[in-house]
C-alpha positions in Angstrom: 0.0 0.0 0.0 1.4 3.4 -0.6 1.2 6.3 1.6 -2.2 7.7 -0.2 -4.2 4.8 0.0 -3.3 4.7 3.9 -4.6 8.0 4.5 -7.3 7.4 2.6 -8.3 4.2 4.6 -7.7 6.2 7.8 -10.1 8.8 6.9 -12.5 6.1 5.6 -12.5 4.4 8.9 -12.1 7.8 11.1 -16.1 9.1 9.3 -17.6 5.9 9.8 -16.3 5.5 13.3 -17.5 9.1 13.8 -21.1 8.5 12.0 -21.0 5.8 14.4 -20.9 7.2 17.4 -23.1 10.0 16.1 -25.8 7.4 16.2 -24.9 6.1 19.4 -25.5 9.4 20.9 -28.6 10.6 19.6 -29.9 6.6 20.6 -28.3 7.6 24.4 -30.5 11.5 24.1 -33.4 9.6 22.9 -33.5 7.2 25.6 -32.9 9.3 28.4 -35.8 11.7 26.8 -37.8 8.6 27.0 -37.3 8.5 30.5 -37.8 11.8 31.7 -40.8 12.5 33.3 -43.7 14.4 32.2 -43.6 18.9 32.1 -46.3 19.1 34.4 -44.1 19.7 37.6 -41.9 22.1 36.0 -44.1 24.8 34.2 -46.2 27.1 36.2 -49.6 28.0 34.5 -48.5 31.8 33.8 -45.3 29.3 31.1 -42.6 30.0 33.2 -40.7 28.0 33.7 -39.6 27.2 37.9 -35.8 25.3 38.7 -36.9 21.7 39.6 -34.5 21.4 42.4 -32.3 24.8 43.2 -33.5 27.6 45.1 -32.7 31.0 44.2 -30.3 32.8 46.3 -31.7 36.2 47.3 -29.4 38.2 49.6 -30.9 40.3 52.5 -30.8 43.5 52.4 -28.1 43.7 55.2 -26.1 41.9 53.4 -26.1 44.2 50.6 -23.6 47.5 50.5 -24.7 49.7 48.2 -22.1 52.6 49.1 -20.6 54.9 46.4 -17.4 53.1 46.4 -18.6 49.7 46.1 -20.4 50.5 42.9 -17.0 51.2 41.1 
C-alpha cells in the first residue's frame, strides 16, 4: 500500500467511526428523553418555567452595601 491509500483508509474508517458514534449518541439523548418524566411539575400556569431542584439565592438587604465606592 502506498502512503495515499493509507490516508485514505484512515479517513474512511475515522467518518464511519464518527457516524457511528453519532448514532450512538442521539440513541443515548433519545432514551434518556424517554425517560424523563412528564412537564407538568416544572411549568407554572402563567409558562414560566420554575428550577426543579435549586433555590434562588436572594441576599438580605443587610447583606447588601450599596455605598458609592462599592459600585465602582
Amino acid at each position: 500500500m502506498d502512503f495515499i491509500s493509507i490516508l485514505a483508509t484512515i479517513i474512511l474508517f475515522t467518518t464511519v467511526a464518527t457516524l457511528a458514534v453519532a448514532l450512538a449518541a442521539y440513541a443515548a439523548f433519545k432514551l434518556r428523553e424517554r425517560r424523563k418524566p412528564g412537564k407538568s411539575g416544572a411549568a407554572v400556569a402563567g409558562g414560566a418555567i420554575e428550577p426543579m431542584f435549586l433555590e434562588r439565592y436572594m441576599p438580605d438587604v443587610d447583606e447588601v452595601d450599596v455605598s458609592p465606592e462599592a459600585a465602582q
